[in-house]
C-alpha positions in Angstrom: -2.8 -41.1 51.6 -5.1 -43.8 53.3 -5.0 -47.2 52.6 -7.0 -50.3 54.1 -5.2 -53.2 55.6 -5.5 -55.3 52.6 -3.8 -52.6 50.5 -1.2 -52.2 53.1 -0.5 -55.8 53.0 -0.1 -56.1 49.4 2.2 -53.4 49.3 4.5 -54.8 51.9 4.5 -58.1 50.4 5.4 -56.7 46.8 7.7 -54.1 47.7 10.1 -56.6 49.6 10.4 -58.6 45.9 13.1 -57.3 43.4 13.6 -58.5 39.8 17.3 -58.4 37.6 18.8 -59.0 34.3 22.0 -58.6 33.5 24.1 -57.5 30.0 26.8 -59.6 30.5 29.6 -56.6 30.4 28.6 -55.9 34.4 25.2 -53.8 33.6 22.3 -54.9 34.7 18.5 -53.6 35.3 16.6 -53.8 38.5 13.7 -52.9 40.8 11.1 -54.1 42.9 8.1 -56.0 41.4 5.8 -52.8 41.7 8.3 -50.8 39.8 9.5 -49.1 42.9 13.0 -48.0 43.2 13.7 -48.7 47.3 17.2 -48.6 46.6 20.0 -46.3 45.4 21.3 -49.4 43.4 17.9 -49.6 41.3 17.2 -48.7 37.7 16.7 -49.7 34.4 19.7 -49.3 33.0 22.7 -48.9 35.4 25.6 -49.2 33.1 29.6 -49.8 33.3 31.7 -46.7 32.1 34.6 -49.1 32.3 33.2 -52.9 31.9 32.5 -54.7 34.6 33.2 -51.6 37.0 32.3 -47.8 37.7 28.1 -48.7 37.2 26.3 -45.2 36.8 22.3 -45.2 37.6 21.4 -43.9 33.8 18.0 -44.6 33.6 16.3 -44.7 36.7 12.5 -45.8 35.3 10.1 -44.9 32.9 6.8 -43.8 34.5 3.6 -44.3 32.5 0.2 -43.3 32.8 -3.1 -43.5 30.8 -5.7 -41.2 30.1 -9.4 -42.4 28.6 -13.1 -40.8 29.8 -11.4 -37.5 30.8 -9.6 -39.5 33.8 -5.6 -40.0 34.3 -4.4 -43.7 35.8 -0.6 -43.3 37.0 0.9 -46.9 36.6 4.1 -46.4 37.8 5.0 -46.3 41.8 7.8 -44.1 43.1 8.0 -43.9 46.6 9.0 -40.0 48.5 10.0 -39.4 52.5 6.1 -38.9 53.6 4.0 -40.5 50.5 3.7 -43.7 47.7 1.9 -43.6 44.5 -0.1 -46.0 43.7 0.2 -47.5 40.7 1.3 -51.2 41.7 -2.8 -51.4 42.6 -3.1 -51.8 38.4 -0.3 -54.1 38.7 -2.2 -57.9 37.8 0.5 -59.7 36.9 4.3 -60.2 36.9 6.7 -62.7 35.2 10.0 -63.6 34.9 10.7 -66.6 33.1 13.0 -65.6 31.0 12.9 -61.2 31.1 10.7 -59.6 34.1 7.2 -58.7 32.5 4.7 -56.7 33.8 0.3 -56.6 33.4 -1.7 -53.3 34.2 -5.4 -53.4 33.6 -7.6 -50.3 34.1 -10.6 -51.1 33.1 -11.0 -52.2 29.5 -7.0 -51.4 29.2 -4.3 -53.3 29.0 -1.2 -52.6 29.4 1.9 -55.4 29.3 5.4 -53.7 29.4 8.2 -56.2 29.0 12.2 -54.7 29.9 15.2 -56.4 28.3 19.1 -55.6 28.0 21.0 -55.7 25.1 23.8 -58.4 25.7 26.8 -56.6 25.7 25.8 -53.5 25.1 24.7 -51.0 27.5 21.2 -50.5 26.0 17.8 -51.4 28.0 14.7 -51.6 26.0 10.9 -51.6 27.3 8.1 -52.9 24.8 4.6 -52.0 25.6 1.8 -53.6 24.1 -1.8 -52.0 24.6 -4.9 -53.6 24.4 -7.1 -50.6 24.4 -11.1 -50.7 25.3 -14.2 -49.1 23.7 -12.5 -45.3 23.3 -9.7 -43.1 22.4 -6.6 -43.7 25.1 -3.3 -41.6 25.3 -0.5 -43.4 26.5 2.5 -41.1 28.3 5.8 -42.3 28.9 7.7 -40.0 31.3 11.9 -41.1 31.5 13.5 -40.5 34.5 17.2 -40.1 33.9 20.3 -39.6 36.3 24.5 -39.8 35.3 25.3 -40.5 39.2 27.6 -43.6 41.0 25.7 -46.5 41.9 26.9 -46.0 45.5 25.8 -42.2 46.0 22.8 -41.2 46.2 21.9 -37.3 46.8 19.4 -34.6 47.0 22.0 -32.3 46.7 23.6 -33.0 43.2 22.7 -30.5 41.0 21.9 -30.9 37.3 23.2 -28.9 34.4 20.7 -30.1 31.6 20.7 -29.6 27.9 19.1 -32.1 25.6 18.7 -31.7 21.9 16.1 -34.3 19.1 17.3 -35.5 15.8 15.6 -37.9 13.8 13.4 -39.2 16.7 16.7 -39.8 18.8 16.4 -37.4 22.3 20.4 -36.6 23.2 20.8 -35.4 27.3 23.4 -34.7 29.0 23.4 -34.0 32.4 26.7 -33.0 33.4 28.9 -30.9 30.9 32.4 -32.3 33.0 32.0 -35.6 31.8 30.5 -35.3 28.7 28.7 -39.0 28.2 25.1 -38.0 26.7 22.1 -40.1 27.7 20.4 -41.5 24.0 16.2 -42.4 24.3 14.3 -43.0 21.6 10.3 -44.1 21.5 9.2 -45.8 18.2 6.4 -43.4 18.0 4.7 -40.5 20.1 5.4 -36.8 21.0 8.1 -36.0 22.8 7.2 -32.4 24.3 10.7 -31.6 26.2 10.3 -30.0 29.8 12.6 -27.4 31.3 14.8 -27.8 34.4 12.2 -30.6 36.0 14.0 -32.5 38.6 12.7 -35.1 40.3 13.1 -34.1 43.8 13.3 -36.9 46.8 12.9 -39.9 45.8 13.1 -41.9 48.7 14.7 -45.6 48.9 13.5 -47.2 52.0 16.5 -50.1 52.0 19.3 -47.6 52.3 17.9 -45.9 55.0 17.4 -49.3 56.7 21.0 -49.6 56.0 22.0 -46.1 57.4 23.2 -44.7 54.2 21.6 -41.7 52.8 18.4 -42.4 51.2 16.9 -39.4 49.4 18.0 -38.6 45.5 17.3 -36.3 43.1 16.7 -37.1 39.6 15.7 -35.8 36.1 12.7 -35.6 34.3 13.8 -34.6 30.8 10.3 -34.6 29.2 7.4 -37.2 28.6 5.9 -39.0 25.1 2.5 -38.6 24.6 1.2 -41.9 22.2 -2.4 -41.8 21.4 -4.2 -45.0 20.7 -8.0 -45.9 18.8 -10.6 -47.1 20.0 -10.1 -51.2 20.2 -6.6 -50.8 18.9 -3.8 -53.1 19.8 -0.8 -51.3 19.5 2.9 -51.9 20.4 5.3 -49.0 21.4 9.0 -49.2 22.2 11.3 -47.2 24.4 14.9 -47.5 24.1 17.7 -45.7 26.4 21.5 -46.2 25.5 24.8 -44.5 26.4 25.3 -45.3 22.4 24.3 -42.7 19.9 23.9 -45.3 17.8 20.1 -46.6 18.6 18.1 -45.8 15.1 19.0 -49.3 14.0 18.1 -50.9 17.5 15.1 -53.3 16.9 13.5 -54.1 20.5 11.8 -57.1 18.7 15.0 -58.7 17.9 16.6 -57.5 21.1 13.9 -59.7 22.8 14.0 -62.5 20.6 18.0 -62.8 21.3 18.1 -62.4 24.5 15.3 -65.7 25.0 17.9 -67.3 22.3 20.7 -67.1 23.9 19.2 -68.3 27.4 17.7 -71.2 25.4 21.5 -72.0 24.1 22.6 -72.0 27.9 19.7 -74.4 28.6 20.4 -76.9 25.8 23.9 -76.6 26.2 23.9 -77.3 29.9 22.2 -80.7 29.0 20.9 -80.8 32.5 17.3 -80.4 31.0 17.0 -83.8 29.8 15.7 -84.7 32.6 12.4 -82.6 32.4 10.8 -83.2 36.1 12.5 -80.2 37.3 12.3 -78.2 33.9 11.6 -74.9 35.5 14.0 -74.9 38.8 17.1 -75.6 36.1 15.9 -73.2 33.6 16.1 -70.6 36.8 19.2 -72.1 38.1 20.7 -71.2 34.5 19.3 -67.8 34.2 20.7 -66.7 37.9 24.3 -68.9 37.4 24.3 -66.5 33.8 23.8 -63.4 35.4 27.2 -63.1 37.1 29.1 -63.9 34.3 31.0 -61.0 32.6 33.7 -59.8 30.5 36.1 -57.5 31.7 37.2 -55.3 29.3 40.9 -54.6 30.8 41.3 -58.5 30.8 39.6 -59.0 27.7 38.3 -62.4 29.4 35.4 -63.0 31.4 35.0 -63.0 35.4 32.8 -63.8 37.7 30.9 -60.9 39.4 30.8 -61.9 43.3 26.7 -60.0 43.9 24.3 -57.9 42.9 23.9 -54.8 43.2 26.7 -53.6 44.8 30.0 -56.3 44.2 32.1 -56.7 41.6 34.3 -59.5 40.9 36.5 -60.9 43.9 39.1 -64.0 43.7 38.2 -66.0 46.2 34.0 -65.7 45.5 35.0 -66.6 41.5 36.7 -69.5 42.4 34.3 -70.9 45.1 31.4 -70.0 42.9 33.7 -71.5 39.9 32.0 -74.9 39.9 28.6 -73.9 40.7 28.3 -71.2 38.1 30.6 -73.0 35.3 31.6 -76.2 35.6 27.5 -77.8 36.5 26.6 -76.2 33.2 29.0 -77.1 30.8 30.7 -73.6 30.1 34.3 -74.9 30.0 35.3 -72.2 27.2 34.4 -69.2 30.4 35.8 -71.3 33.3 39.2 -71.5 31.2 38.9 -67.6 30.7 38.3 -67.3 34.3 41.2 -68.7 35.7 43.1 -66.9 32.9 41.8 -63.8 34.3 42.8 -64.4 37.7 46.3 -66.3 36.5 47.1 -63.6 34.8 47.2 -60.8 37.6 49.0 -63.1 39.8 52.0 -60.9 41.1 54.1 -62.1 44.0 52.6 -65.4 44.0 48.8 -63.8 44.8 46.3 -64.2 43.0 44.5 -61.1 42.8 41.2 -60.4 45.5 39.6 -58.1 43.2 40.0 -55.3 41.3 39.8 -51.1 42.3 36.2 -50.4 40.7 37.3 -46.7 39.5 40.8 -47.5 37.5 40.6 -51.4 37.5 43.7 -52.0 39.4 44.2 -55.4 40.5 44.1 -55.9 44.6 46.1 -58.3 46.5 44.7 -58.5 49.9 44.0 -62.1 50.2 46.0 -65.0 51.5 43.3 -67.8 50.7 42.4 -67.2 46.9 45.6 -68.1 45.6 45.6 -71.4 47.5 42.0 -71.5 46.2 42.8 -71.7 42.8 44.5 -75.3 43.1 41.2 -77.2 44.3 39.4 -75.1 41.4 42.4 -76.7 39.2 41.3 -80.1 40.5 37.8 -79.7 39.6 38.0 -77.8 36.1 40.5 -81.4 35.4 37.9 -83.6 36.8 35.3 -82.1 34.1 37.3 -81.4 31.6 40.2 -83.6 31.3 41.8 -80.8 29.8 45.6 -81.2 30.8 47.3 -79.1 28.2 45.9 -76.4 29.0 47.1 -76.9 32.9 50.0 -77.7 31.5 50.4 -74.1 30.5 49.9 -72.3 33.3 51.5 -74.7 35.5 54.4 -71.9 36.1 52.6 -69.9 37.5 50.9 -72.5 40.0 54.5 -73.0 40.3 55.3 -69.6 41.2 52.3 -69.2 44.0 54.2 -72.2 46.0 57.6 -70.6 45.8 56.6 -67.2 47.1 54.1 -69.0 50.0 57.2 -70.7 51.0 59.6 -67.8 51.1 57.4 -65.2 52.1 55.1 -62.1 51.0 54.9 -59.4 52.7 53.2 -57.4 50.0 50.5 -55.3 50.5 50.8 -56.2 54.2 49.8 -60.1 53.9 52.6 -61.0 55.6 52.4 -64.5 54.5 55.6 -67.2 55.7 55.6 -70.6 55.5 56.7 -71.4 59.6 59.4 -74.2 60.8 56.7 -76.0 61.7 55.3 -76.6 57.7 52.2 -74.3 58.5 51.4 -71.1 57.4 50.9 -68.0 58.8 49.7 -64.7 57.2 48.1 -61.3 58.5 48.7 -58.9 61.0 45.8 -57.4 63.8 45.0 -54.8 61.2 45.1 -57.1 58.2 42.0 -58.6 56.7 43.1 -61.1 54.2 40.9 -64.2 54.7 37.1 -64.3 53.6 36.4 -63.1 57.2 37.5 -59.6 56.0 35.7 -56.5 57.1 37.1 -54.0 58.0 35.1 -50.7 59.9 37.8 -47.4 59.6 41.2 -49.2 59.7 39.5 -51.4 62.3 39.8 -55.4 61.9 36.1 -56.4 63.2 37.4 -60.6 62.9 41.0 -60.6 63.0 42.4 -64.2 61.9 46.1 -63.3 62.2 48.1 -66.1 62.2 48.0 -69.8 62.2 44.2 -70.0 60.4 42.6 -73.5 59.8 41.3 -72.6 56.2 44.7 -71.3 55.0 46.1 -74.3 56.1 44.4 -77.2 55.0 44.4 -75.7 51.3 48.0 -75.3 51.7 48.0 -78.7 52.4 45.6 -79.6 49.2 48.1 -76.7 47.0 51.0 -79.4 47.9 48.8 -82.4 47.4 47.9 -81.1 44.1 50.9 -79.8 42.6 52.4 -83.1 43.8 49.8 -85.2 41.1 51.0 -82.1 38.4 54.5 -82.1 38.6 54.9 -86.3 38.8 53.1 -85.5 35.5 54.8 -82.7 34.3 58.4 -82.7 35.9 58.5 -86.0 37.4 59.1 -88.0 40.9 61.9 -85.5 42.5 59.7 -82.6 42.1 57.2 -84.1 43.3 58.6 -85.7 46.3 59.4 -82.3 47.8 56.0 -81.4 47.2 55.1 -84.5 48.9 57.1 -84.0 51.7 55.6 -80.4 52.9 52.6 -81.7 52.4 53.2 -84.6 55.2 55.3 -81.9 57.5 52.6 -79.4 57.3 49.0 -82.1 57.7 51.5 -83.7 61.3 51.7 -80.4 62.2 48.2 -79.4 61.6 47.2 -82.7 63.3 49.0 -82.3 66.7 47.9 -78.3 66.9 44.9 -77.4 65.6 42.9 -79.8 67.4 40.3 -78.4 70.1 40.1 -81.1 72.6 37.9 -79.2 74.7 35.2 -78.3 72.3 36.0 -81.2 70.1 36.5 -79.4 67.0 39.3 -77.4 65.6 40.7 -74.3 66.4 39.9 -71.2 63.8 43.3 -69.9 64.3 45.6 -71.1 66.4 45.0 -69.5 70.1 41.7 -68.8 68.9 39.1 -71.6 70.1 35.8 -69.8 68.5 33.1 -72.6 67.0 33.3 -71.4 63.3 32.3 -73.3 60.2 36.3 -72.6 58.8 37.0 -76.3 60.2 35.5 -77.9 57.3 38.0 -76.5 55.1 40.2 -79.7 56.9 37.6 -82.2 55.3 36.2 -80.4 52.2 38.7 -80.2 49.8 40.1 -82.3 47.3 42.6 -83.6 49.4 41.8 -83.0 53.1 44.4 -82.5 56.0 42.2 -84.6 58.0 41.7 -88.3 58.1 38.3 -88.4 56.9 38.1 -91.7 59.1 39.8 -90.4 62.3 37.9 -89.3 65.2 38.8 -85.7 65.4 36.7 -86.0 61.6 33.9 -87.0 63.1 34.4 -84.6 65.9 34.5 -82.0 63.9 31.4 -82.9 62.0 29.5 -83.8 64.5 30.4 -80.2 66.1 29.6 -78.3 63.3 26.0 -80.1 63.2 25.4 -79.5 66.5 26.4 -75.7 66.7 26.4 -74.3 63.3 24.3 -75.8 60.7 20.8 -74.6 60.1 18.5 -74.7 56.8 19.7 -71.7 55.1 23.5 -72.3 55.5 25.9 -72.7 58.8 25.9 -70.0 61.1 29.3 -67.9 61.3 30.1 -68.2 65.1 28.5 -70.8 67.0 25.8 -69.4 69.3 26.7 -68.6 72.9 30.4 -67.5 71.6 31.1 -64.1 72.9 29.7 -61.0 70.1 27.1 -63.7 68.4 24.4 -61.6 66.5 21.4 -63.4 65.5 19.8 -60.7 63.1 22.1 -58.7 60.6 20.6 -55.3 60.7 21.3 -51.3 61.3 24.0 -49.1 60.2 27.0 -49.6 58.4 28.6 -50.1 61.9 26.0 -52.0 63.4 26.4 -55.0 60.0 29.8 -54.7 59.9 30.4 -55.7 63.7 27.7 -58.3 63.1 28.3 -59.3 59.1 30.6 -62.9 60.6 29.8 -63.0 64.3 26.6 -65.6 63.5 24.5 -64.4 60.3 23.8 -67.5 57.9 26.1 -68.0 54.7 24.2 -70.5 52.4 27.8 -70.6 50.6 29.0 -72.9 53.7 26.9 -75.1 53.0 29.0 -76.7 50.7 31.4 -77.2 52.5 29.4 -79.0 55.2 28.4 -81.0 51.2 32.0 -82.1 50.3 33.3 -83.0 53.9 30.1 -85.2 54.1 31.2 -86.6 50.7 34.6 -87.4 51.3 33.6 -89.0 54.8 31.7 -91.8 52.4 35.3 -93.0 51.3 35.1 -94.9 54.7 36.1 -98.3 55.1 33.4 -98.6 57.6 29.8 -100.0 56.0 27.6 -98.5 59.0 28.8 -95.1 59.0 29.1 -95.4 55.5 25.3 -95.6 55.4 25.2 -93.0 58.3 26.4 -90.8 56.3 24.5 -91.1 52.9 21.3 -90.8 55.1 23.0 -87.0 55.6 23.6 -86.5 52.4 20.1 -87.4 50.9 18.4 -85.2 53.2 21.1 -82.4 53.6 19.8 -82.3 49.7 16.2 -83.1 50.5 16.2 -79.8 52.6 18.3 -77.5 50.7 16.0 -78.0 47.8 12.6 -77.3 49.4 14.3 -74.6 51.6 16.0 -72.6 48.8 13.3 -73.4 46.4 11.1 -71.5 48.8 13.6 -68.5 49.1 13.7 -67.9 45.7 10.3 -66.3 45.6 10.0 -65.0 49.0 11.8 -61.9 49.4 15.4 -60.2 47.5 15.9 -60.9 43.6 13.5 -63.3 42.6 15.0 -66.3 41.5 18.6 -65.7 42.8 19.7 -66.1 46.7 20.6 -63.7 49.3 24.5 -63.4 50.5 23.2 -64.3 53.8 20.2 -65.1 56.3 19.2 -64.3 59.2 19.7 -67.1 62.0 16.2 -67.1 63.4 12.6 -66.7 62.1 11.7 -65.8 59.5 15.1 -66.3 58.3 14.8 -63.5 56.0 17.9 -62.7 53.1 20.0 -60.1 53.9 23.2 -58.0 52.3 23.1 -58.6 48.9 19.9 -59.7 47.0 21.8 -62.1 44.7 24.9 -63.6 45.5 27.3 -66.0 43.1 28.6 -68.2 45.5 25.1 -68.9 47.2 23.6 -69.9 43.7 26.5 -72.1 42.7 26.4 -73.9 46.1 23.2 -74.5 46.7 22.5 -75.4 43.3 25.9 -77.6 43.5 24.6 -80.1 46.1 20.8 -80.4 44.4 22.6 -81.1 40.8 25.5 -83.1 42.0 
């Protein structure tokens, strides 16, 4: 297949840009702008068998065409090892204000195809609406089904299909063993079934960029044929569900809701009274709404940490916590979220995650536990809502206890030292946000003595100190107070880098990364914000960390820096924290800047504001920007790359980057 330059150009452009909604129950719809699926992850409706976890690919895409004049125009682009169709050439125009929406024109047709999720359910419907020229037209709609993990793609699965119609309702199933039919439905048409048709090869080009295997097979059950008059406007809808129950599904009032409900979020985030940036907060709503689920084992809601591949992890809920819940006004979730995580706390951790086949809470974290306590400080600071601390304020109790006696569950190996600092890890442990691991292997060990875990220690103490004067009284609260003090002299007198002039990551460990601001960041920071080691470690992290799209993971020049997060599984895992940008850290950088204003001194005082105004200045052009330019439009990459042209990387739409960078525009 030849195409010119200009062709070629569009194509690349286009194919690079991905679209999502969500269901709310961990289900979501996705796919490139052109309708091509370039990644195993891709589909209309990938659906939870257990909500939020164990997404299936279900229904892959729909492929149309049009007939008219005794010529066929395929509008749909799927994308094989060797070859592209080329339908995203009648592509003229496509929106996403609200739910993704697509315009083909051929010729005097028009074709605009709108897809929407059922909230809560795991039902995706498409509405066409054809605007047909001076002669008969038959519109075909070809479904392109699969029952497969998210995470496997194969040309080797084999397909055991049966499919049976009753009263317009096609029932599939593809594999007998688990026995969890496929349901589509068109509101009119003929549905002429076809016979073993596979769909063999479909190739997504991101997975082979990311060395995974990138060829699948898939299912083409049969096709509705839909013929239209001349000049006729005509609507026809698809449905696909894993429910049987779809006759009563109106795609009309699916629509209609879903804009509703979004509209709800808008006015009840009352962050659009200020109408000059009507459309970024409308967005910023939309993307912060997306990660928000319920979990059905829980029976509360959780924050999912990314799209398409992560589920819900402590420590990315509770750093996202503010951005994504807090900022808009959804106190009623952000209570359910910390109940969700509260919970599952089991020898004084709170959980990391949880297994995405059986739902089992994990444990292998040392930091989200102590993260909880500043997201206790903030929900307060909104809310006011101390009863409701009140009543889990055991259990904040119980975290303390076992950090200061020791947990050596699940191989933490967290003790509180002689000293009043904690330690936790081993070499093969991966328990701080640093955490990948490559076949047993530790790629960032942080065993030890690290700088994060320890200054929110410190703001664990600070904090239950303020509850328990509340809820217990001075005694309590004195001992509180008192590891607090041990723990911030010892911190003082050994994590300092005089050298490098800033802080140590761990303790024997003198790599520039941006963990240090952990010491100035939080609620109540280990460091004096006026000291000079502050403004060390500030000035530092400006210096060898901080760019545009986030701060840099090691400090350039630091042995094993990677610039560009590319290659195998291997290749990103070695590289995924040795330098690659994390928007998320920018917030950090945000709050340490923040507290540093409670100076004393007028002229850094100003000094500093001047930071702030254009650390916000240049967040909001940048990320307004990166929005639209490649990934899920409208959300934010999990990370960057650290030089030109800075493009997103691991997942196309990440929580924590959202409610960060969205966090220091809005606050």
């Amino acid at each position: 297949m030849k195409k010119n330059n200009k062709e070629e150009t569009l194509l690349e452009k286009d194919i690079s840009k991905e679209w999502l909604i969500t269901n709310g129950i961990g289900g979501y719809a996705s796919s490139t702008i052109i309708g091509c699926n370039t990644r195993k992850y891709h589909g209309l409706l990938v659906a939870p068998l257990t909500p939020p976890a164990l997404r299936y690919v279900i229904l892959s895409k729909v492929d149309e065409s049009i007939e008219f004049n005794d010529n066929k125009y395929n509008l749909y682009t799927n994308m094989c090892k060797n070859s592209i169709s080329e339908g995203y050439k009648y592509l003229t125009k496509f929106d996403n204000e609200y739910i993704p929406s697509f315009t083909y024109k051929v010729e005097d047709v028009i074709v605009k195809k709108i897809v929407c999720m059922e909230y809560g359910k795991n039902i995706t419907c498409i509405s066409y609406k054809i605007k047909n020229g001076n002669h008969k037209t038959k519109l075909t709609l070809s479904p392109i089904v699969n029952y497969r993990s998210a995470h496997v793609a194969s040309i080797y699965h084999q397909f055991d299909i049966e499919q049976e119609k009753e009263n317009n309702i096609v029932k599939i199933v593809l594999d007998r063993h688990f026995n969890n039919p496929i349901y589509i439905k068109a509101s009119e048409g003929n549905y002429i079934e076809h016979n073993q048709d596979i769909f063999k090869g479909m190739f997504y080009i991101e997975e082979e960029k990311r060395g995974f295997d990138a060829e699948d097979n898939l299912v083409v059950p049969g096709r509705y044929e839909i013929n239209i008059n001349e000049n006729e406007e005509k609507e026809i809808t698809f449905i696909c569900s894993l429910n049987e129950e779809i006759e009563n599904t109106n795609v009309k009032d699916v629509i209609t809701n879903e804009i509703f409900r979004l509209r709800k979020l808008f006015k009840k985030s009352k962050l659009l009274d200020d109408k000059c940036d009507e459309k970024m907060i409308q967005q910023y709503l939309i993307s912060a709404d997306n990660f928000i689920a319920y979990r059905k084992n829980t029976k509360l809601h959780t924050i999912l940490a990314g799209f398409p591949w992560f589920l819900d992890w402590g420590r990315d809920s509770l750093i996202a916590f503010e951005g994504l819940l807090l900022i808009p006004h959804r106190y009623d979730i952000a209570k359910e979220i910390i109940l969700t995580f509260t919970n599952n706390i089991r020898f004084g951790l709170v959980p990391n995650g949880f297994a995405d086949d059986n739902n089992r809470p994990l444990y292998n974290s040392a930091d989200a536990s102590l993260l909880l306590f500043e997201q206790i400080n903030k929900y307060l600071r909104y809310t006011s809502d101390i009863e409701f601390i009140k009543s889990i304020y055991s259990k904040l109790k119980n975290i303390i206890d076992y950090y200061k006696r020791g947990i050596d569950f699940d191989e933490n190996n967290i003790h509180l030292d002689g000293d009043g600092l904690i330690s936790s890890g081993t070499i093969n442990t991966q328990n701080t946000w640093m955490d990948v691991k490559y076949d047993g292997y530790a790629i960032t060990p942080r065993n030890g003595k690290v700088v994060e875990i320890n200054a929110l220690w410190y703001n664990a103490l600070m904090t239950m100190e303020e509850l328990s004067s509340i809820f217990e009284g001075k005694k309590v609260s004195k001992e509180y107070r008192e590891l607090a003090d041990k723990c911030k002299e010892s911190f003082k007198n050994q994590f300092y880098n005089e050298k490098k002039k800033c802080l140590y990551d761990v303790i024997g460990d003198s790599k520039i990364r941006p963990n240090q601001l952990f010491a100035l960041s939080l609620t109540y920071p280990i460091l004096d914000i006026e000291s000079e080691i502050a403004k060390n470690v500030i000035s530092t992290v400006e210096k060898k960390l901080l760019t545009k799209y986030g701060l840099r993971t090691l400090a350039k020049g630091e042995p094993n820096y990677v610039e560009i997060y590319e290659g195998d599984s291997l290749k990103r895992d070695l590289s995924y924290h040795q330098g690659p940008v994390w928007p998320w850290l920018l917030g950090l950088y945000y709050d340490a800047l923040r507290n540093m204003m409670n100076t004393s001194d007028e002229e850094q005082k100003e000094k500093i504001a001047k930071k702030i105004k254009k650390l916000k200045k240049d967040t909001k052009e940048t990320f307004m920007k990166a929005l639209y330019a490649d990934g899920v439009m409208g959300s934010i990459s999990e990370i960057y790359d650290t030089q030109e042209p800075y493009q997103g990387k691991g997942t196309t739409a990440q929580g924590w980057s959202i409610a960060e960078v969205y966090r220091i525009i809005l606050t």
